[in-house]
C-alpha positions as CSV (number, residue, x, y, z in Angstrom):
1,X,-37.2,14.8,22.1
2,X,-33.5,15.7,21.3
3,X,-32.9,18.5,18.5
4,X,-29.6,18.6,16.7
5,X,-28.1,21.4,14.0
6,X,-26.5,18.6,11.8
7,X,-25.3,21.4,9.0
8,X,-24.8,24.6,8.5
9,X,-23.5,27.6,6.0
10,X,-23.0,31.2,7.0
11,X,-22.1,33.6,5.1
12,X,-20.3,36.0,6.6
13,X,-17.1,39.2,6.3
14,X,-14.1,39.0,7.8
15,X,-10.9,41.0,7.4
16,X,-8.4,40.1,4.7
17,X,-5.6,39.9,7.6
18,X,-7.7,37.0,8.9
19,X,-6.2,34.0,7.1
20,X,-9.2,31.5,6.6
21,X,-7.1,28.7,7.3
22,X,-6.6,29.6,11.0
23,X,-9.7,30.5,11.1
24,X,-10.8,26.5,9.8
25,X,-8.4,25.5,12.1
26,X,-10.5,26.9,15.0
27,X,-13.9,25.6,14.3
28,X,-12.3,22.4,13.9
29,X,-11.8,22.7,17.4
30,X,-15.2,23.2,18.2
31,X,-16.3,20.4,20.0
32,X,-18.2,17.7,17.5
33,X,-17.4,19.3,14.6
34,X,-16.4,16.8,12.2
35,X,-16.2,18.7,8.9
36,X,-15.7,22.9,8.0
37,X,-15.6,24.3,4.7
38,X,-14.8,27.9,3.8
39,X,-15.0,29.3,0.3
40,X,-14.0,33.1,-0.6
41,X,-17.0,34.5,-2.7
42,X,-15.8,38.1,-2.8
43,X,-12.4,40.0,-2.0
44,X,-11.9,43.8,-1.7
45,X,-8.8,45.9,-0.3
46,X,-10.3,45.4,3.3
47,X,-12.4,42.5,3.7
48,X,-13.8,39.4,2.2
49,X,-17.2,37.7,2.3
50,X,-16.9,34.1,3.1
51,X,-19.1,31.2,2.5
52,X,-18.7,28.8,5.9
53,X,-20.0,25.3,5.9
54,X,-20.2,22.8,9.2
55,X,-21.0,19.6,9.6
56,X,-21.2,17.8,12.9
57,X,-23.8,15.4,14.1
58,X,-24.8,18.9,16.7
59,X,-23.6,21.8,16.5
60,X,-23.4,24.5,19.0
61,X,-24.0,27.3,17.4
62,X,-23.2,29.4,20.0
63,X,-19.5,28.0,20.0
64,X,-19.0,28.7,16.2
65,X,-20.0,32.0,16.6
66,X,-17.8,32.8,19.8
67,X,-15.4,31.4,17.8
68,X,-15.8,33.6,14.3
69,X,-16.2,36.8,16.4
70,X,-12.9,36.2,18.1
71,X,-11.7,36.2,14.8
72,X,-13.4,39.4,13.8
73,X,-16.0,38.3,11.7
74,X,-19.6,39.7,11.2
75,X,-22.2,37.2,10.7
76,X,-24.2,38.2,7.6
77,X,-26.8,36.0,7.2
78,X,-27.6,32.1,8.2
79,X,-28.3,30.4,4.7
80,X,-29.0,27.1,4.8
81,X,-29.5,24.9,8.3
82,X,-30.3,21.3,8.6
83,X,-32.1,19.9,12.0
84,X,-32.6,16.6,13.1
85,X,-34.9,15.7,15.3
86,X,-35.5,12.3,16.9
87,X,-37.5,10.9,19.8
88,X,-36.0,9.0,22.4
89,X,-38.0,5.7,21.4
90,X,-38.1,2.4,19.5
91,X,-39.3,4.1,16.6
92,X,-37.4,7.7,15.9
93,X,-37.4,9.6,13.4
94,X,-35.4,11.8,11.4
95,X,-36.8,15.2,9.9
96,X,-34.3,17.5,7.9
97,X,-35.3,21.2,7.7
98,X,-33.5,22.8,5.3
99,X,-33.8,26.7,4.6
100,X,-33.4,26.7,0.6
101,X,-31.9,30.4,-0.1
102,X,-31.8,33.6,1.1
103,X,-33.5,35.5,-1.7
104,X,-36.5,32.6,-0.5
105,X,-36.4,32.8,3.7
106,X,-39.6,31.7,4.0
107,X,-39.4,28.5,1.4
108,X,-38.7,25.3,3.4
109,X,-37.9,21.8,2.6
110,X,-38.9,19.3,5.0
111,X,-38.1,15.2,4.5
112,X,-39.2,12.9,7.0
113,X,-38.3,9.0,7.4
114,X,-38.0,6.3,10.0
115,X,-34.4,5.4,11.4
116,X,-33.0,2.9,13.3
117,X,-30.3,5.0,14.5
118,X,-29.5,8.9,13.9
């Protein structure tokens, strides 16, 4: 069975001297990211929190992470992650898991249905 991170949104702080289109810039480099979104949800003097979306068809998160600490960011919180996961047979299957919000970690949505190909 292969498991993919198909999406996901961070939320994270970053200093204001970090300009957030370099920073888009590198996770576009990421290998098989296809798709980055950044959205500014608070600015102070000093730093602002930053809403981070990827899309790829897997993501390594470990890569986006190397890559937002290199940029002297702090990871606040994972808020939303989507997972597919497939078998390797005639018959896969795709299951989205998708985390719904933060003030709800423990609520889950889970959708299931047949697929030719993922």
């Amino acid at each position: 069975m292969n498991v993919a991170i198909r999406r996901l949104v961070i939320d994270y702080l970053k200093p204001r001297e970090t300009a957030i289109i370099d920073l888009s810039k590198a996770l576009a480099d990421v290998s098989g990211v296809e798709h980055v979104d950044i959205i500014a949800t608070e600015v102070d003097t000093r730093t602002e929190t930053v809403r981070l979306t990827i899309r790829v068809a897997d993501i390594n998160y470990d890569s986006v992470t190397a890559v937002l600490e290199r940029h002297g960011t702090s990871i606040r919180s994972v808020d939303e992650i989507s997972v597919a996961k497939h078998k390797l047979s005639s018959s896969k299957q795709h299951i989205d898991v998708m985390h719904a919000n933060r003030s709800s970690p423990y609520q889950q949505k889970v959708c299931v249905r047949n697929a030719r190909e993922i």
